[in-house]
N, C-alpha and C positions, 0 to 999 in steps of 0.2 A: 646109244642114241641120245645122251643127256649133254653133248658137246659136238663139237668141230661144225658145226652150221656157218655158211658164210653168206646168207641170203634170206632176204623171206620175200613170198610171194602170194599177193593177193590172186584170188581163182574167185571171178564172178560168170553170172552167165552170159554178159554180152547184150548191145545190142544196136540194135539202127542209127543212124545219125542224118538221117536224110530219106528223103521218098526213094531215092534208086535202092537207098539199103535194104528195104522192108521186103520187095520179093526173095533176095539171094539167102537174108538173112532168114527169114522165113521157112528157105528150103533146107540151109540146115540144120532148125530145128527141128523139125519133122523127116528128116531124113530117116531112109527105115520103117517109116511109121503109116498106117494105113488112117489117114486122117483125113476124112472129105472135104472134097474140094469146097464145099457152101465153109464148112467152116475154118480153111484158109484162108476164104474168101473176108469173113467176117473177123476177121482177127487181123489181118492187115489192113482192115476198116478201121480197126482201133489206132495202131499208130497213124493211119494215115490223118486221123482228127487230130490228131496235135503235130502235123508236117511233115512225118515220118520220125521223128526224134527220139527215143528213149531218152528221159533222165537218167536209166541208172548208169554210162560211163559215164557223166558230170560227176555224179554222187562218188564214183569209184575214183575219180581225179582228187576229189576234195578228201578223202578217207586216206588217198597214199599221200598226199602233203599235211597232213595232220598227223599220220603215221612215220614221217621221215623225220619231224621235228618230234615227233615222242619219243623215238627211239633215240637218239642222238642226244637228246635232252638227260638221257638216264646211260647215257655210257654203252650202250649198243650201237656198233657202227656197224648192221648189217644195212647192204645197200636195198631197197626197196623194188620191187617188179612187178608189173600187172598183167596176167592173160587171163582172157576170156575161155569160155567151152565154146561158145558160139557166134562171134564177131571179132573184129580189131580191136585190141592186139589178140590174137590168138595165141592158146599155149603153146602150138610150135613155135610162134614169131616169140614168145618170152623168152620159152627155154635155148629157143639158136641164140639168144641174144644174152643170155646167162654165162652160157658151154663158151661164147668169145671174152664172157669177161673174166673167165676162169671160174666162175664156180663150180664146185664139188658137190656142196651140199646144200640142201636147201628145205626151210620151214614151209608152210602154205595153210594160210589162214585162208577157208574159204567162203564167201557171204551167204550159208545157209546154216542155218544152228539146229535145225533138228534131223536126226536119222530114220531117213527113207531112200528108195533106189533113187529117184530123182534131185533129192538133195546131200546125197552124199558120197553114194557107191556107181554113181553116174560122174560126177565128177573126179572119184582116183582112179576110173578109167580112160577117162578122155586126158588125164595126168599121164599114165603108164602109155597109153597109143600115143601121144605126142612125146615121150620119152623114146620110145620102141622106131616111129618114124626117122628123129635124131641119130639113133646109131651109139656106138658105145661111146662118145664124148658127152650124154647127156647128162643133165646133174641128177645126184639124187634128191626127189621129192619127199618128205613125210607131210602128215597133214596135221595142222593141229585138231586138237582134240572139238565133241562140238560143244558148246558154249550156253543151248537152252536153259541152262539156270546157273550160270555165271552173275553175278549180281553186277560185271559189268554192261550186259544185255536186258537183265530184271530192272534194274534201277531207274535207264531210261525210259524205260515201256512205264513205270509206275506213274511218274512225272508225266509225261505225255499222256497219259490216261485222267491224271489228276486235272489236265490244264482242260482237258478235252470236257470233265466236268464240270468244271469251273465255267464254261462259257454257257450251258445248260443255265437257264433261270431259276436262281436261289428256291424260289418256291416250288419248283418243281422237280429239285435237281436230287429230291431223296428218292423220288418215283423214277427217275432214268432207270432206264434197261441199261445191263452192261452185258456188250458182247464183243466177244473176241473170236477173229477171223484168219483163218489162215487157207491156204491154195490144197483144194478136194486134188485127191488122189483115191485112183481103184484099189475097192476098199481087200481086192487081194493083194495090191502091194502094202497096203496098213497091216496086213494080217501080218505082215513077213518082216514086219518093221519093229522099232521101239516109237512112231511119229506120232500115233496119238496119242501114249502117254509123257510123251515130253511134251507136247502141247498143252496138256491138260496140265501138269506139271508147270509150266512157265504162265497160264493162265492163272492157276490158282493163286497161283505165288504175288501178280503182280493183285488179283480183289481183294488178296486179304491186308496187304499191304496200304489198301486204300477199306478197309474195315467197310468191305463188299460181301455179305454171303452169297447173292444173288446172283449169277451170270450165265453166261452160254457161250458154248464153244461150237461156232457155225460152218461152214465152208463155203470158196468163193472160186470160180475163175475156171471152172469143170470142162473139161475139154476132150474127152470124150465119146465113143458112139452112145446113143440113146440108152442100148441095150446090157451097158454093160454097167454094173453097180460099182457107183464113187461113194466116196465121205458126204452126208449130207450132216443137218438140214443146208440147204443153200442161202445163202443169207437174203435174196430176191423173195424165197419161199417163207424167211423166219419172219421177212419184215411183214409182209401179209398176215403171216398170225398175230404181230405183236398188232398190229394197227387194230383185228379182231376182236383181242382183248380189254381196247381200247388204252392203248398207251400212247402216252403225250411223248415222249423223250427217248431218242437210243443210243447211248454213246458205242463207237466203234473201232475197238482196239487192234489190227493187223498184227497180230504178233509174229503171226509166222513169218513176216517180212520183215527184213535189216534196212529195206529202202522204200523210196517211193519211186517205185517202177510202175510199169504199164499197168501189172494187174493191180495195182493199188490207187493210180491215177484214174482209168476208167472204168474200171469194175465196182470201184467205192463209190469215187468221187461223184461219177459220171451216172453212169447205168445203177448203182444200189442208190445214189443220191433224189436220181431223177423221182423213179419208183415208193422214195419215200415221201418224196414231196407232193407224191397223186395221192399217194392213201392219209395226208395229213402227219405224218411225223417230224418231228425235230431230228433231222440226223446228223451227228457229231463224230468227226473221225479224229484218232487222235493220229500223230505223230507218229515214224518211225526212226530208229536210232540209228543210222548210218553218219557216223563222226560226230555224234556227241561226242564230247570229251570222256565221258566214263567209259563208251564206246570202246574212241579208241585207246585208253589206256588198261582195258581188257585186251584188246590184243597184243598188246606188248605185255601185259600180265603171261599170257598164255605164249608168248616166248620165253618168257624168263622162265619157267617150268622147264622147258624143253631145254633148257642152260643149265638148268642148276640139277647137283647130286641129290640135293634134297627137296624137292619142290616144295612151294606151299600150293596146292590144288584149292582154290577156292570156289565156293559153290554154294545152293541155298538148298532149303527142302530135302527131303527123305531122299531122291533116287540117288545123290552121290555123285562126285561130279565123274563124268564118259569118260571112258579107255582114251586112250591114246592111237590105240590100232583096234579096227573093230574086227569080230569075230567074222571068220574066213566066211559064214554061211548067211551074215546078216543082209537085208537089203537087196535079195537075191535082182538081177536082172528078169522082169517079166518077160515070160517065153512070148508072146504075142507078137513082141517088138520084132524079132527077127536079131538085129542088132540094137545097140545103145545106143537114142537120140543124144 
């Protein structure tokens, strides 16, 4: 597997481009799934405050024209392709659209960096179903490896965490809380993961690089029945204590997120914004790295591994950088679901 690739393909999750898309799209993300109606309800309240629109295929247009000019620029003429798990283009519409232009084989870089069943054993399935749908002219998919302490993902979270401080008032910018936020998952799909120690892992990496001891790894965007236990604290609930404590300042790092999608446009900006602004906080988000340039010259790093006999694996911190193929039993599918959203 260290040659003959004739492709790479971006794998994001998709999403609305308009008010008619938010119910369809809606159903297929929770397809399978026993999710109350109030809080469908509420959750196509969110895109509908900004028109129905997602940023993230903008974000994922800007990332493949920045990735076709990096690749090309270093002697890689792999042709570039974008399917979604859950909107246009879909990964059947890439890969029928791959299988006509003759590809065999194919890399797939996907926009989540940490390992969990939702972000990563959720998507090489909905890879293999829209293969298995295709028939035997599909191509074959590998995925690349995931990326949580690649120092092309570290680097930019560090900067954007810096700027984020920076904008904090000099005099009060030693007393900022630092916390970093990424999307709660039940906490028995954490149990069966490697996600909150790469989290923590890509957290620590990016405070100490800003010469932080101090910080908190919170969760955001819970979606969920009441009764059943996620990743907490929730960041709604940490801001409440920090204001408690009586803290002026909270910078707010998203790490778990490669973009500024929905849950990061109104779960931060919005609803964790508002809420800090009732209890008197300064709230500061920083930045997510979706085509920064170190970005994307991480991912064409992380093809040229997949090209080369000898790779160089680059990576930061203790854990090492992630397999390539993860082990047959990680990530497991929660039985709850029925099928995979």
């Amino acid at each position: 597997m260290s040659s003959g690739y004739d492709a790479l393909l971006v794998v994001s999750f998709g999403g609305p481009e308009g008010m008619d898309d938010v119910a369809p799209f809606l159903e297929h993300v929770l397809r399978g799934r026993n999710v109350p109606a109030a809080r469908v309800r509420e959750v196509a309240g969110h895109y509908e405050h900004f028109g129905g629109r997602s940023p993230l295929n903008d974000q994922c247009r800007a990332l493949l024209q920045a990735l076709r000019s990096e690749l090309d620029g270093h002697g890689l003429r792999l042709p570039v392709y974008w399917g979604n798990r859950h909107w246009h283009p879909f990964l059947g519409e890439a890969l029928q659209r791959m299988a006509g232009d003759g590809v065999r084989r194919a890399l797939a870089f996907v926009t989540s960096a940490f390992g969990s069943y939702p972000g990563c054993r959720a998507y090489l399935e909905d890879i293999e179903r829209a293969r298995s749908e295709l028939g035997s002219g599909a191509p074959e998919v590998h995925k690349l490896r995931a990326f949580y302490n690649h120092p092309g993902f570290v680097e930019p979270l560090v900067e954007a965490t810096a700027a984020a401080l920076d904008r904090v008032p000099a005099s009060r910018r030693g007393d900022a809380h630092l916390d970093f936020t990424a999307h709660s998952i039940p906490r028995a799909q954490a149990a069966s993961s490697p996600y909150e120690a790469q989290l923590r892992e890509t957290a620590g990496l990016v405070a100490s690089s800003l010469g932080r001891q101090r910080w908190c790894l919170v969760y955001q965007s819970r979606s969920g029945a009441p009764g059943q236990p996620w990743l907490e604290p929730d960041i709604v609930d940490h801001l409440r204590a920090l204001a408690s404590q009586g803290v002026k300042d909270v910078v707010v790092s998203p790490v778990g997120f490669v973009s500024d999608h929905m849950e990061v446009i109104y779960d931060l900006d919005l609803e964790a914004r508002s809420r800090a602004l009732e209890l008197g906080l300064n709230m500061v988000r920083a930045a997510t790295p979706l085509a920064h340039p170190r970005f994307v010259r991480m991912v064409r790093e992380l093809v040229e591994e997949r090209l080369s006999d000898a790779p160089v694996r680059l990576h930061l911190g203790s854990h090492g950088p992630a397999p390539d193929v993860c082990a047959p039993d990680c990530c497991p599918a929660p039985s709850s679901l029925g099928r995979p959203a």
